[in-house]
Chimera marker file (.cmm) of the C-alpha trace (Angstrom):
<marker_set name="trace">
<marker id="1" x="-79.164" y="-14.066" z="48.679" r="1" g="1" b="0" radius="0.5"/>
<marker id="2" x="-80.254" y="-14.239" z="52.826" r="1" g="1" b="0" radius="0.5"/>
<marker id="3" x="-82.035" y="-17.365" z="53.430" r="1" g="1" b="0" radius="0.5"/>
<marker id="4" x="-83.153" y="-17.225" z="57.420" r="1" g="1" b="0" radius="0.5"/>
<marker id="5" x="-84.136" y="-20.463" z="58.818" r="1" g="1" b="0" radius="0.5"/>
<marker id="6" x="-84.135" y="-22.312" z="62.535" r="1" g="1" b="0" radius="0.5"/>
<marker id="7" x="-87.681" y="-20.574" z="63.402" r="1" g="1" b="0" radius="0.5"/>
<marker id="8" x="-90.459" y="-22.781" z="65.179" r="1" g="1" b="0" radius="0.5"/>
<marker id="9" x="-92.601" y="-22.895" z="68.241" r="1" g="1" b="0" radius="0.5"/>
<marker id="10" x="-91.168" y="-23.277" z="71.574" r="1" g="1" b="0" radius="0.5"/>
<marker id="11" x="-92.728" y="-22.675" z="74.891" r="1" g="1" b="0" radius="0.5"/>
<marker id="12" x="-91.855" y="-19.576" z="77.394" r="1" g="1" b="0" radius="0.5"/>
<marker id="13" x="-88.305" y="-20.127" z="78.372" r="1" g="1" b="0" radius="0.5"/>
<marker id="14" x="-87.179" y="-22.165" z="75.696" r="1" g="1" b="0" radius="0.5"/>
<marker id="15" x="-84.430" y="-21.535" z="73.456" r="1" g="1" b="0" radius="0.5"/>
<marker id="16" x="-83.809" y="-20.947" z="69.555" r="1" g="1" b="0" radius="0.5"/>
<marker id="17" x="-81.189" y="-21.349" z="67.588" r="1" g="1" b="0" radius="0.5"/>
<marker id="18" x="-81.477" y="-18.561" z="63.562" r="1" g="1" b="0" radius="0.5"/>
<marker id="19" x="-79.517" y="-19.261" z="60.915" r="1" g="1" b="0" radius="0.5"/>
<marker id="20" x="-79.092" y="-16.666" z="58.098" r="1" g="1" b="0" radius="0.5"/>
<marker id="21" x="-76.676" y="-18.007" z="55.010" r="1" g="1" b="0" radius="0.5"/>
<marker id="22" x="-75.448" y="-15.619" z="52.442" r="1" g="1" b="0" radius="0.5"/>
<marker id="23" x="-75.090" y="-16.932" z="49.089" r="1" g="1" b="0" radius="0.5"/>
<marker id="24" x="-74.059" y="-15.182" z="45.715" r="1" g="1" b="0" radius="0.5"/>
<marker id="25" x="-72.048" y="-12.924" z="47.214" r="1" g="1" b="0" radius="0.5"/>
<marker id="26" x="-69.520" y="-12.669" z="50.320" r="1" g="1" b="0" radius="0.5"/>
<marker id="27" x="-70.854" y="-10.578" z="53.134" r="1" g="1" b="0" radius="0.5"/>
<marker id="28" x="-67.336" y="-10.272" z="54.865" r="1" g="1" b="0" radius="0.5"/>
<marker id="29" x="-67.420" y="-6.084" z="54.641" r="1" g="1" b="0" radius="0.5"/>
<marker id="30" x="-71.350" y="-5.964" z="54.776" r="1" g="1" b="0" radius="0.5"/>
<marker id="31" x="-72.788" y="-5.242" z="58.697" r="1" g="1" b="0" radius="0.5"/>
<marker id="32" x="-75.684" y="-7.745" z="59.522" r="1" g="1" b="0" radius="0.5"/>
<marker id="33" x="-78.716" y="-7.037" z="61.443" r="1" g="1" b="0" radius="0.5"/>
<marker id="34" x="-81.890" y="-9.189" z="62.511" r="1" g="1" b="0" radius="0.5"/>
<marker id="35" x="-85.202" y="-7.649" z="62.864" r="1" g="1" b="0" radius="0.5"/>
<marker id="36" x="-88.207" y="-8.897" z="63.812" r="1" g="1" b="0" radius="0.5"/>
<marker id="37" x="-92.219" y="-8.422" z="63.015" r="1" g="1" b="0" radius="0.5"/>
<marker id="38" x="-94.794" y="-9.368" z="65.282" r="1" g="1" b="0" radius="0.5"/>
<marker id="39" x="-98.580" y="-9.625" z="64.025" r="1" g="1" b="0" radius="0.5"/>
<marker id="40" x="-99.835" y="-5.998" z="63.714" r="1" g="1" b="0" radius="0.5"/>
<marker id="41" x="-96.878" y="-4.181" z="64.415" r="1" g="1" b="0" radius="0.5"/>
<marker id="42" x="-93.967" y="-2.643" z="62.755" r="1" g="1" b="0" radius="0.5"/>
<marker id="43" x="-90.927" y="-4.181" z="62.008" r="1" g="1" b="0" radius="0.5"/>
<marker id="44" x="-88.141" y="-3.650" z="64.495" r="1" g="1" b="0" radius="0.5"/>
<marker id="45" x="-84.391" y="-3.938" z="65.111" r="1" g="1" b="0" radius="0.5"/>
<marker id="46" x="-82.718" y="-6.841" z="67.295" r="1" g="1" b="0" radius="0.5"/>
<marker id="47" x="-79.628" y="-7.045" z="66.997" r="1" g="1" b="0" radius="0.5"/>
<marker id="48" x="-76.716" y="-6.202" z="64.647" r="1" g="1" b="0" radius="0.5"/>
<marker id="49" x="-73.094" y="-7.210" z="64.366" r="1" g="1" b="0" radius="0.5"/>
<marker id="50" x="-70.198" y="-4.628" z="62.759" r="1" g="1" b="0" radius="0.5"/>
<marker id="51" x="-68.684" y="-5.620" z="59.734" r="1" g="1" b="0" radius="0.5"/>
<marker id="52" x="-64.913" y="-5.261" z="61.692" r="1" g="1" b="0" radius="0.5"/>
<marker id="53" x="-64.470" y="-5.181" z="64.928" r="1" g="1" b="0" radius="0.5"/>
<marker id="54" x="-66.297" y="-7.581" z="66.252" r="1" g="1" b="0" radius="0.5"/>
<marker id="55" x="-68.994" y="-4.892" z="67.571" r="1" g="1" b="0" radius="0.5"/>
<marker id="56" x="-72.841" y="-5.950" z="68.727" r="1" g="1" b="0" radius="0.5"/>
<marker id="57" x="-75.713" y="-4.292" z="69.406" r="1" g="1" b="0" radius="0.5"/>
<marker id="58" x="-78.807" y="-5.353" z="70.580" r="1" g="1" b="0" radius="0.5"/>
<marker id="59" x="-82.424" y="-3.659" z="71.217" r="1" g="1" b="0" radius="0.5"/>
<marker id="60" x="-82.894" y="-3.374" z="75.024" r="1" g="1" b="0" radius="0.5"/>
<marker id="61" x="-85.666" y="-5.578" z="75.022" r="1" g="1" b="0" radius="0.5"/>
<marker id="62" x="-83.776" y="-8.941" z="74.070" r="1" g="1" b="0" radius="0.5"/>
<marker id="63" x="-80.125" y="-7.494" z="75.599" r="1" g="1" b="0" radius="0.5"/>
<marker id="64" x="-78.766" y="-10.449" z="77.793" r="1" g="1" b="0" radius="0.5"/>
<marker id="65" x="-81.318" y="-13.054" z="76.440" r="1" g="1" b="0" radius="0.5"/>
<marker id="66" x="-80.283" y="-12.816" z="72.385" r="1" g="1" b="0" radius="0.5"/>
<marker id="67" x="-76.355" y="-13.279" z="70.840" r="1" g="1" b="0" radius="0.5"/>
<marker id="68" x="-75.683" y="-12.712" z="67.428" r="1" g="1" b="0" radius="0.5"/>
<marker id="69" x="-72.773" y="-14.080" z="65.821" r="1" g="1" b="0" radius="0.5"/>
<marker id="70" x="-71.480" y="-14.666" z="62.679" r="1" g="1" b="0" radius="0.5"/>
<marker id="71" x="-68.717" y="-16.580" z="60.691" r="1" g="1" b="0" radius="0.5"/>
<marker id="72" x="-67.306" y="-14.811" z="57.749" r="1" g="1" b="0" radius="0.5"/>
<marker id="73" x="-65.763" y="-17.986" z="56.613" r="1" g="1" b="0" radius="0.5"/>
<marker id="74" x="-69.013" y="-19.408" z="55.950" r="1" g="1" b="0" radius="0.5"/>
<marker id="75" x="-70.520" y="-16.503" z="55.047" r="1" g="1" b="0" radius="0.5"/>
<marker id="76" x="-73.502" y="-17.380" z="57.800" r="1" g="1" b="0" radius="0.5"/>
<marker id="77" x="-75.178" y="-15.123" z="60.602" r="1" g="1" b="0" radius="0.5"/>
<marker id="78" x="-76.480" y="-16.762" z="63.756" r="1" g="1" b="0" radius="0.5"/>
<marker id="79" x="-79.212" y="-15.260" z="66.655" r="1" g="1" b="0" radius="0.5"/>
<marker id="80" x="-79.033" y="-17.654" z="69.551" r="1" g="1" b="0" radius="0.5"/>
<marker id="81" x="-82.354" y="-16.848" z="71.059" r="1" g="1" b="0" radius="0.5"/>
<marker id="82" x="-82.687" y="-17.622" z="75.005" r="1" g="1" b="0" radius="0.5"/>
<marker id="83" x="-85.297" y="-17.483" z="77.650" r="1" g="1" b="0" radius="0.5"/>
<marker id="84" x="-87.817" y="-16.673" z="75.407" r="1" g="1" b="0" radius="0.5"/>
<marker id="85" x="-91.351" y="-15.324" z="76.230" r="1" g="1" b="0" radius="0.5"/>
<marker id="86" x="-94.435" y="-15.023" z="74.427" r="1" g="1" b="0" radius="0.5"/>
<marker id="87" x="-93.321" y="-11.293" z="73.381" r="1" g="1" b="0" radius="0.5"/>
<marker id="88" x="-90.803" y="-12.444" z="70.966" r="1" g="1" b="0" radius="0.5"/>
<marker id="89" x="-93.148" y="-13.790" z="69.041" r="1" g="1" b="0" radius="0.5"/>
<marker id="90" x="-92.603" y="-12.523" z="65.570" r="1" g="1" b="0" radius="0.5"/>
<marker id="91" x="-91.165" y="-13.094" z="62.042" r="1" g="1" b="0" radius="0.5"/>
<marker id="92" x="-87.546" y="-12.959" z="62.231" r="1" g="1" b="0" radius="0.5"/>
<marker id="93" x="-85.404" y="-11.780" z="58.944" r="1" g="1" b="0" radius="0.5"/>
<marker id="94" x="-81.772" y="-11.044" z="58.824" r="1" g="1" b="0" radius="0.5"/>
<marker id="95" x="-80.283" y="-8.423" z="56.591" r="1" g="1" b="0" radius="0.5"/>
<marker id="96" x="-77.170" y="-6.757" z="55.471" r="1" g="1" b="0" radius="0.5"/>
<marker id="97" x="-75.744" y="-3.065" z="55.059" r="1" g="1" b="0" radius="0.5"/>
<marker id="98" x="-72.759" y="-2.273" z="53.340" r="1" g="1" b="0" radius="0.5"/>
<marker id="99" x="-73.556" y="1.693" z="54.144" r="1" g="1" b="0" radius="0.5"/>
<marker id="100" x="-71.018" y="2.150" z="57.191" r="1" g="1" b="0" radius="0.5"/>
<marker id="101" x="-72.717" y="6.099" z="57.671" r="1" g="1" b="0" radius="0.5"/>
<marker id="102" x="-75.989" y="4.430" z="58.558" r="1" g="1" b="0" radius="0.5"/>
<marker id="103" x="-77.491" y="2.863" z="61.825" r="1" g="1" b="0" radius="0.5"/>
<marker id="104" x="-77.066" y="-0.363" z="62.476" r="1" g="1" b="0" radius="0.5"/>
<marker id="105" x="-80.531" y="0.428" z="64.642" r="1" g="1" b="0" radius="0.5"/>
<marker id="106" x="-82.591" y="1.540" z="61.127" r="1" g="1" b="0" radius="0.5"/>
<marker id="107" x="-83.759" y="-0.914" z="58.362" r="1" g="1" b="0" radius="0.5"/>
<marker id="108" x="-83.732" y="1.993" z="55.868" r="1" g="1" b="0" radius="0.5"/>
<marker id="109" x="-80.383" y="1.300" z="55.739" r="1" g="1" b="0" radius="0.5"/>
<marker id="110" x="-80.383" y="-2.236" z="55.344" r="1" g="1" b="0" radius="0.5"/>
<marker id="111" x="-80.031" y="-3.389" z="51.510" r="1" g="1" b="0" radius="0.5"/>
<marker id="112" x="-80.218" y="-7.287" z="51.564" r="1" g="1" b="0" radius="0.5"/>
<marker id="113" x="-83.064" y="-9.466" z="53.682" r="1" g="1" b="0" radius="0.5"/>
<marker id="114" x="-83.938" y="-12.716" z="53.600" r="1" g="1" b="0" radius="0.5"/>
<marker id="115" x="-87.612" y="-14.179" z="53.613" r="1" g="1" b="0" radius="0.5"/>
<marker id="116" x="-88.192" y="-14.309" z="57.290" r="1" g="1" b="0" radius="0.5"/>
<marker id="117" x="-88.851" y="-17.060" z="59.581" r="1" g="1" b="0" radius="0.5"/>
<marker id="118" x="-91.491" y="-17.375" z="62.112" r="1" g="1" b="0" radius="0.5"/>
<marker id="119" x="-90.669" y="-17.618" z="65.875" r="1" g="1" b="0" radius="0.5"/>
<marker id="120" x="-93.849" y="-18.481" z="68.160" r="1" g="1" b="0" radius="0.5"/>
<marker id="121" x="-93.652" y="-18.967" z="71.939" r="1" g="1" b="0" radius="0.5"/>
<marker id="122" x="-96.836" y="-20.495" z="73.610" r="1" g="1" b="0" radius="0.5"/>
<marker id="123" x="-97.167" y="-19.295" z="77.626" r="1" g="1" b="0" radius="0.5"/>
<link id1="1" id2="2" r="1" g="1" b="0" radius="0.2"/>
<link id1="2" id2="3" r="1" g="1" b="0" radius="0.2"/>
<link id1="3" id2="4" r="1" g="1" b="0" radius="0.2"/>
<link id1="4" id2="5" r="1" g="1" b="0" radius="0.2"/>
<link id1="5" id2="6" r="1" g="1" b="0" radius="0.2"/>
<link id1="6" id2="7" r="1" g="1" b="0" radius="0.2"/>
<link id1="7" id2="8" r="1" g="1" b="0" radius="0.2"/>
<link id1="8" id2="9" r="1" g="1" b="0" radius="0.2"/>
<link id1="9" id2="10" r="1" g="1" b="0" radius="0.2"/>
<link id1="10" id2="11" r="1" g="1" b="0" radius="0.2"/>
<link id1="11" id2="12" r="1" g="1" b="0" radius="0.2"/>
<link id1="12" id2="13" r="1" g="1" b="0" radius="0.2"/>
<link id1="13" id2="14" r="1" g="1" b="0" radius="0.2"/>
<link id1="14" id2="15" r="1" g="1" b="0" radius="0.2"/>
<link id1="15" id2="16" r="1" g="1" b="0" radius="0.2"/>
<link id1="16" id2="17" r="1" g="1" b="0" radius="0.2"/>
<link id1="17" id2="18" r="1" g="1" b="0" radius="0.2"/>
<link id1="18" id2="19" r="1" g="1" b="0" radius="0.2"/>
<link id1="19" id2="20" r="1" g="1" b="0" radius="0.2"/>
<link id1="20" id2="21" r="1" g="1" b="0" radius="0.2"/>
<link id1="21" id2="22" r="1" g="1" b="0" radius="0.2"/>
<link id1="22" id2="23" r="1" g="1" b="0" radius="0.2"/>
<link id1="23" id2="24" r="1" g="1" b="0" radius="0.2"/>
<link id1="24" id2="25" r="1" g="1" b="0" radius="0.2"/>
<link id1="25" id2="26" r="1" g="1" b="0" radius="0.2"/>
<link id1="26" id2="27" r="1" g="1" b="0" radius="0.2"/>
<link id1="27" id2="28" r="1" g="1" b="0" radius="0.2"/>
<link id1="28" id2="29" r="1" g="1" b="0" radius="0.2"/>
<link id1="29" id2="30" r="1" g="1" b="0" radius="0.2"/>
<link id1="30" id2="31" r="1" g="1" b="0" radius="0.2"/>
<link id1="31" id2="32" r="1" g="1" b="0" radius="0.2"/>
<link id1="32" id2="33" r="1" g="1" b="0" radius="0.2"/>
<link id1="33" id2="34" r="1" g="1" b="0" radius="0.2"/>
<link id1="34" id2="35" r="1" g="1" b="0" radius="0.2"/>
<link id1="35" id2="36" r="1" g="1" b="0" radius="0.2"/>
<link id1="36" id2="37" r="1" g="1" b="0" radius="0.2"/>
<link id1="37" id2="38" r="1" g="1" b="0" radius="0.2"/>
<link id1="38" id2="39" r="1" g="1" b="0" radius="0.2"/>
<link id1="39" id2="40" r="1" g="1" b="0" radius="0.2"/>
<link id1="40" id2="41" r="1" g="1" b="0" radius="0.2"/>
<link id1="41" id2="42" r="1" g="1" b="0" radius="0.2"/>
<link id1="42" id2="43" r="1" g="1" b="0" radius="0.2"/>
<link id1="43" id2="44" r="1" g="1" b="0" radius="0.2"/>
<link id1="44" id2="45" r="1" g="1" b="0" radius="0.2"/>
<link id1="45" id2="46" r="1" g="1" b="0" radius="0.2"/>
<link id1="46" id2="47" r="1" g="1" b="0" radius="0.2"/>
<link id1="47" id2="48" r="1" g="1" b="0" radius="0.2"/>
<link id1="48" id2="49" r="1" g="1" b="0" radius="0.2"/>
<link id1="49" id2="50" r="1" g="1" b="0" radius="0.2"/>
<link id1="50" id2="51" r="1" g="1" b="0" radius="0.2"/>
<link id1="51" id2="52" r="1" g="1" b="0" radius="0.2"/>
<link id1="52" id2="53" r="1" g="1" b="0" radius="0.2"/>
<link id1="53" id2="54" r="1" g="1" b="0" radius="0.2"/>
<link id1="54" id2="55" r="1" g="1" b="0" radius="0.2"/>
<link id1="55" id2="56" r="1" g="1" b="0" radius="0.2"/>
<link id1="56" id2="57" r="1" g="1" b="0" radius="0.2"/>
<link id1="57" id2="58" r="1" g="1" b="0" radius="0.2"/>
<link id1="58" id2="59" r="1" g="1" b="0" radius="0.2"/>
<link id1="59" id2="60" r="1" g="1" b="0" radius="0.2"/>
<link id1="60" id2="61" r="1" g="1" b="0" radius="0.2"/>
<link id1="61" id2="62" r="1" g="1" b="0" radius="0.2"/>
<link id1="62" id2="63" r="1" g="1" b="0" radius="0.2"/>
<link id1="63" id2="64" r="1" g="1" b="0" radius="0.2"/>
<link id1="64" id2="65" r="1" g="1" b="0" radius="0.2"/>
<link id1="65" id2="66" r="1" g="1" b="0" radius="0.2"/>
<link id1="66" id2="67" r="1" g="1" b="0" radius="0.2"/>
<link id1="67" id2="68" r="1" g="1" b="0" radius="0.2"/>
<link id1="68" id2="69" r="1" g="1" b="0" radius="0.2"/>
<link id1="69" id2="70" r="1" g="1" b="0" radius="0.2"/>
<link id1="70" id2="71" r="1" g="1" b="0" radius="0.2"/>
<link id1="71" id2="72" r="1" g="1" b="0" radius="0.2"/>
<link id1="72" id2="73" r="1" g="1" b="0" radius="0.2"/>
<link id1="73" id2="74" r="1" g="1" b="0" radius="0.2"/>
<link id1="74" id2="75" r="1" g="1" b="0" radius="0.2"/>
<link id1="75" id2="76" r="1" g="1" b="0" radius="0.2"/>
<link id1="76" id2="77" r="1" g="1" b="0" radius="0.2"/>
<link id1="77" id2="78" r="1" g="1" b="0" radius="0.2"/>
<link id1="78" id2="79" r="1" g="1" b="0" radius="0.2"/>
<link id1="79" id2="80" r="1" g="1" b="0" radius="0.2"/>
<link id1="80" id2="81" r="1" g="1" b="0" radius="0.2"/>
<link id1="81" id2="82" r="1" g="1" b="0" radius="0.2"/>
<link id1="82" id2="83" r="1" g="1" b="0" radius="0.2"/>
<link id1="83" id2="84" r="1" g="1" b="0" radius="0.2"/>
<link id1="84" id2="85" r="1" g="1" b="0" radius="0.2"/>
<link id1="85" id2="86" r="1" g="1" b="0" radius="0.2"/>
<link id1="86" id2="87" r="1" g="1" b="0" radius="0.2"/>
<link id1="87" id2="88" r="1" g="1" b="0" radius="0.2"/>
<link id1="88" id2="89" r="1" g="1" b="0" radius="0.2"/>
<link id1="89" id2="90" r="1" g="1" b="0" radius="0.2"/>
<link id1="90" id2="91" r="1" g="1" b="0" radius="0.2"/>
<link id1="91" id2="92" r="1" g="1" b="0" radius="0.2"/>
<link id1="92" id2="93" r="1" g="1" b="0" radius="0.2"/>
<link id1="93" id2="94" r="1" g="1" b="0" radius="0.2"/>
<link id1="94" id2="95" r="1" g="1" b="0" radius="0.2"/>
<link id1="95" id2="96" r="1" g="1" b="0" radius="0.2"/>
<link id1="96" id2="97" r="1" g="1" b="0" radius="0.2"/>
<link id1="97" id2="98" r="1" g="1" b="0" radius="0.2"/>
<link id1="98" id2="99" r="1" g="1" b="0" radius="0.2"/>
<link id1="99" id2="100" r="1" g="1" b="0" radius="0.2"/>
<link id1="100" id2="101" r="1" g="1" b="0" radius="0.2"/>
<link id1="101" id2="102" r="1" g="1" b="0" radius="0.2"/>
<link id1="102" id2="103" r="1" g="1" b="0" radius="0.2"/>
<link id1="103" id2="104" r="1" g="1" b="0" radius="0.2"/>
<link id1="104" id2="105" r="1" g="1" b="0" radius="0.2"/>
<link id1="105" id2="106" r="1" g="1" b="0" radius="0.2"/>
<link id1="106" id2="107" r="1" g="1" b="0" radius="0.2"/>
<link id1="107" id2="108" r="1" g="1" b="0" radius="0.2"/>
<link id1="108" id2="109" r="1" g="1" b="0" radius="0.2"/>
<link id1="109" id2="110" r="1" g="1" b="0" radius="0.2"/>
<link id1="110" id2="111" r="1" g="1" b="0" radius="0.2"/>
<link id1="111" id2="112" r="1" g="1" b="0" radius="0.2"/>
<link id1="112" id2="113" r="1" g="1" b="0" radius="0.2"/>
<link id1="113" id2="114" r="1" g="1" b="0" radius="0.2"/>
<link id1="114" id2="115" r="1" g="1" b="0" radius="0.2"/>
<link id1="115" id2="116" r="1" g="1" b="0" radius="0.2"/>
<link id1="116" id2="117" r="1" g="1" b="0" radius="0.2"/>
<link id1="117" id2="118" r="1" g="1" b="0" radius="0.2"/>
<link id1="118" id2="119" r="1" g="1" b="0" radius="0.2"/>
<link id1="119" id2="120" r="1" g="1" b="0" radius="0.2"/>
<link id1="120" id2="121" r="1" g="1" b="0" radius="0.2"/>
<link id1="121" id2="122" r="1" g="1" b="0" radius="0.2"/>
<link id1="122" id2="123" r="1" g="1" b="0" radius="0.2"/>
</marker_set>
């Protein structure tokens, strides 16, 4: 129902454009998050945009360099993905939360993802 795509390899500095489209259901009331799993390591939060409100949050490592967006209307979540260094490197999935007591920060709490899609910077 989350299909992320708009991954690919880019060198340090570069720029990246994810897409995540919804499909079999409207995700107008849901929150949606992107995390991200490097090689090795534990998946981790990105960013995250409220359901209302407009509201964002990112993880301090990508804050000023990363912008999430979305567009109810077409039921699609973007991650505009700037300046990026070899660090970011990582599978990148979006998900969705319709649990408004939860964090936005933990993927517990997240109750939709899509496949993933890979994100490699070369130095």
């Amino acid at each position: 129902q989350l299909q992320a795509s708009g991954g690919g390899l880019v060198q340090a500095g570069g720029s990246l454009r994810l897409s995540c489209a919804a499909s079999g259901r409207t995700f107008r009331a849901y929150h949606m998050g992107w995390f991200r799993q490097a090689p090795g390591k534990e998946r981790e939060f990105v960013a995250a945009f409220s359901w209302s409100g407009g509201r964002t949050y990112y993880a301090d490592s990508v804050k000023g360099r990363f912008t999430i967006s979305r567009d109810n209307a077409r039921n699609t979540v973007w991650l505009q993905l700037n300046s990026l260094k070899p660090e970011d490197t990582a599978v990148y999935y979006c998900a969705a939360t319709n649990d408004y007591s939860g964090s936005y920060y933990y993927q517990g709490d997240y109750a939709y993802w899509g496949q993933g899609t890979q994100v490699t910077v070369s130095s």
